[in-house]
N, C-alpha and C positions, 0 to 999 in steps of 0.2 A: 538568414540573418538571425542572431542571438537575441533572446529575448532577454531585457533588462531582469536582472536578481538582485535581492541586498548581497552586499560585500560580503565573503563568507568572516564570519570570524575564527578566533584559535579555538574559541571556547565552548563548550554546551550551553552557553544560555539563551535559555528564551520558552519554549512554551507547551506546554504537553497537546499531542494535536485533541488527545480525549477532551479538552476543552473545545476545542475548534466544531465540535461533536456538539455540545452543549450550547454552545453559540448559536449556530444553525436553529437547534432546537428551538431556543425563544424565540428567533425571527420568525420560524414558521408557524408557533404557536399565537403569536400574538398577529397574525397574517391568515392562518387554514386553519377553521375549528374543525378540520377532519383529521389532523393530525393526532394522533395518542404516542403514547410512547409507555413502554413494558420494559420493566429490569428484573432480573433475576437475584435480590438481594445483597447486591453489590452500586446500587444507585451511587452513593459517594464517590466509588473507585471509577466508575464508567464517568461521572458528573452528573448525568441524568438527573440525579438529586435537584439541581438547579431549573429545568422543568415543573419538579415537583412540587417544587418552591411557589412558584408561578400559576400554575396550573393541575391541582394536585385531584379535580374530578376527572384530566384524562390522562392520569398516572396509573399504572395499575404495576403493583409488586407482586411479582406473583411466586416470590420464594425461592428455594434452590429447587427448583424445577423449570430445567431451561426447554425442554420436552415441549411440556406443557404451555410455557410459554409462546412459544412457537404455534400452537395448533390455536390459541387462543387470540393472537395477532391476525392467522389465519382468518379467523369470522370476524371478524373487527373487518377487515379489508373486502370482503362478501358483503359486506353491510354497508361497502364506501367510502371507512375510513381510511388512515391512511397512517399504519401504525408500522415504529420503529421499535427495534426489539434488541435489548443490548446486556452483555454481561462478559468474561473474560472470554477471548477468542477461543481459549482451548475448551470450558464448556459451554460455551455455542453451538462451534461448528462438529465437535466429538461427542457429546454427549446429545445434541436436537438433529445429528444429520438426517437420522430417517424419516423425521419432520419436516426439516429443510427441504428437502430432498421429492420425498412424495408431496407433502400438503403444498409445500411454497412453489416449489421450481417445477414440478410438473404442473401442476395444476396453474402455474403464471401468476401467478396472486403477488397481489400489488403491497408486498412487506416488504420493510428495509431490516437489513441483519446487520448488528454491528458488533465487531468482537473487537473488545479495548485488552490492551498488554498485550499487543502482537509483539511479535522476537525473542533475542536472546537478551535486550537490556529492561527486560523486568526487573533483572537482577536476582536479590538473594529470596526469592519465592520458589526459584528454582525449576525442576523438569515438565512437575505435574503444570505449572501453572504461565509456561511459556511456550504461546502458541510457535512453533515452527515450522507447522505442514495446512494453516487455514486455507492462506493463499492457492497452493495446490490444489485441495479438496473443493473450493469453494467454485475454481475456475470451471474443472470439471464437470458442474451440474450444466445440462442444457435450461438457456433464458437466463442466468446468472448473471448479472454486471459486478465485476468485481472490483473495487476500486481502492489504491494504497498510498493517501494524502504523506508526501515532506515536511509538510507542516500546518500549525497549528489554523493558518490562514486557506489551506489546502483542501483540509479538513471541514472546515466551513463549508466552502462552498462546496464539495463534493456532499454535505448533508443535504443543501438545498436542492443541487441537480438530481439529486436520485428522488427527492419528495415530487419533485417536478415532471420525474416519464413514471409510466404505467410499465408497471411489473417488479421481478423481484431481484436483490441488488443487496451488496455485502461491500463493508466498508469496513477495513481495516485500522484499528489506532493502537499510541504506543503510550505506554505512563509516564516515561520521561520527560523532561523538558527538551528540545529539542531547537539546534537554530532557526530565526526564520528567516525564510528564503524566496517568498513573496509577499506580496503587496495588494491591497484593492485593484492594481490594476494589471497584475498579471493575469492575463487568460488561463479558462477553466470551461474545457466541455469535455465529457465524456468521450472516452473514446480518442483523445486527441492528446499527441505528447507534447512537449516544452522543451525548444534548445534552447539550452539556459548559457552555453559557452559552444564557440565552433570553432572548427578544427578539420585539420584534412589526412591526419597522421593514423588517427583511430579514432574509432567513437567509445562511451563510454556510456551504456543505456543502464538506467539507475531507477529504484523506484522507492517510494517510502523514506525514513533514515537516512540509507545508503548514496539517497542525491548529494546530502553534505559532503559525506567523504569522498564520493567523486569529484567534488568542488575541489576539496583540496588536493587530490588527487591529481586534479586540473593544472593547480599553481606549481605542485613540485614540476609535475612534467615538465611546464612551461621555464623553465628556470634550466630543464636539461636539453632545451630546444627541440621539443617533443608536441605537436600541437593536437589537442584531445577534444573531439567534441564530446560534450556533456549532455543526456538526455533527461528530461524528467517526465517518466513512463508511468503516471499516477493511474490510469487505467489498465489492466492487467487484461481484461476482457470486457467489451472488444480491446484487442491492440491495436497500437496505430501502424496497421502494417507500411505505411505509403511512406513516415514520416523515419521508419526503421530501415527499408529498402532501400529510401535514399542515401541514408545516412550508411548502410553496407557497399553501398555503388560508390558513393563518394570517397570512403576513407579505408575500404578492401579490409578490415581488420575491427573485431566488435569482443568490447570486452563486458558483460552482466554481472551487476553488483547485488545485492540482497540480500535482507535482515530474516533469511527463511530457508527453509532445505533447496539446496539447488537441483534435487533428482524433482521432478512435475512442480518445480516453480516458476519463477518470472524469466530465470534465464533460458528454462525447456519451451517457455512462451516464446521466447523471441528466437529460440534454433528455428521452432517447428517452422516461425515463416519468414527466415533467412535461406533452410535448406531448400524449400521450395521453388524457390527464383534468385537466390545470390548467395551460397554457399560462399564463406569467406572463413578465413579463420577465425577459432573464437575460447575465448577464457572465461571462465565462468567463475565466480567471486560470490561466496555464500556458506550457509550452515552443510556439512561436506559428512553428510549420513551418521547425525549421532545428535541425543538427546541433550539437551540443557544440563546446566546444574546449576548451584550456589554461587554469588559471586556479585560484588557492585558492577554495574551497567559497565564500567569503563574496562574492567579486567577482563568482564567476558566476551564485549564484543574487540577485545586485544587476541583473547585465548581463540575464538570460532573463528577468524580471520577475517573481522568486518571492518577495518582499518582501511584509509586511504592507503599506508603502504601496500597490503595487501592487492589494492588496485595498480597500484603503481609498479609490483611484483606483474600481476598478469598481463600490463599493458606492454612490458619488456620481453614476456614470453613469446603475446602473440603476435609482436614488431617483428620477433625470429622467424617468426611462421611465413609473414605474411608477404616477403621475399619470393618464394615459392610456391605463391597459389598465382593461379590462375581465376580473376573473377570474370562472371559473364557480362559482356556488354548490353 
């Protein structure tokens, strides 16, 4: 059964999830005095600043050194507390991985990492400054949770759930405003995806951003008597493999959207455990092996192919295919 969403609208408004980030923040602050929270001189842009505001002895700035930040979260979390660590995705997870990496994810320590201006709609900041490969890199690490909120309500709660388990976890956000597409009372756990629309013609597994324009994605289809189920796949790792399987069994054809490279992204996520047990045909809809550049949010994600038509292009491809396979029972 489809789990209720607001109406999609035509239009981009409504709420950058980096707030939804900030949100969280003050709930747990004024809830866990073991929470701190670390920026890498970007406090404003991430929102953090709003923390700081609030609670500016368990702030710590700790400059353009995201490195270092990192290691410094690190002993914070040794010592029990329970420190979130944030700055733009691309020097997060490129410039702190071998931090990440050895001190956080090997070692299991209980940091949350979050990289704000994930995608191609940072807009005119351009290549350096538009993560497109975190997602990949981040899923990668063993003990990782890596998680990529739709929206700004998404976002929220994904801050809470990760303050809430023990160990270490990466949360993706975007700068833009972005529709919103839940509510206090859409469900949120880890681990666990959202039919947000059902359908028995294709599915359409969506994560981040990229849920909206599968929404619309949804309605054109549905007007060409095409019925799509719609996934919203906010956890990246673990995936909800149970929730993807059925949804390959049911509708034999899967098409992956995403605001991120599609070679070791969300959609190489969801082959790895389709090929496994329900090899179906499948389209993949994403940043397609090439760097960012210049450009308002709207052009680029026009130019990169992150458009419902674009979805609505591969849903047509893999209806051609899907004729011709054979799924397993």
């Amino acid at each position: 059964m489809a789990t209720a969403h607001k109406d999609v609208c035509g239009t981009l408004e409504g709420k950058a999830t980096r707030f939804g980030y900030s949100d969280g923040l003050l709930i747990l602050g004024r809830t866990d005095p073991r929470v701190f929270v670390l920026d890498a001189d970007l406090a404003k842009s991430t929102t953090s600043d709003r923390f700081k505001k609030e609670f500016p002895d368990r702030f710590i700035d700790c400059g353009i050194a995201e490195a270092d930040m990192v290691g410094i979260a690190g002993g914070l979390s040794l010592m029990g507390k329970v420190p979130f660590t944030s700055t733009y995705g691309t020097f997060m997870v490129d410039r702190a991985l071998d931090q990440i990496r050895v001190t956080v994810a090997y070692g299991e320590l209980n940091v949350k990492i979050v990289g704000a201006h994930g995608g191609i709609s940072v807009g005119p900041d351009g290549a350096t400054h538009q993560a497109l490969e975190d997602l990949g890199t981040m899923r990668m690490l063993p003990h990782m949770i890596v998680i990529n909120p739709c929206d700004v309500n998404e976002a929220r709660k994904a801050t809470l759930a990760v303050a809430a388990m023990q160990g270490p976890a990466f949360i993706r956000l975007g700068r833009e405003s972005v529709p919103i597409l839940t509510d206090d009372t859409t469900p949120f756990e880890i681990g666990k995806g959202i039919t947000f629309e059902d359908g028995d013609d294709v599915t359409i597994a969506a994560t981040g951003y990229m849920v909206y324009e599968a929404l619309l994605a949804h309605e054109e289809l549905k007007k060409q008597g095409i019925h799509a189920r719609v996934l919203d796949i906010h956890t990246i790792k673990p995936i909800d493999r149970e929730l993807l399987l059925q949804a390959a069994h049911e509708t034999s054809a899967v098409v992956t959207a995403e605001e991120h490279q599609v070679m070791g992204g969300f959609g190489s996520a969801v082959a790895e455990v389709l090929v496994q047990d329900c090899p179906v045909p499948m389209e993949f809809v994403g940043i397609k092996d090439r760097f960012g550049e210049s450009g308002t949010p709207d052009e680029l994600l026009t130019a990169f192919g992150c458009r419902h038509t674009d979805i609505e292009a591969a849903v047509h491809r893999v209806l051609q295919r899907k004729t011709n396979s054979v799924v397993p029972a």
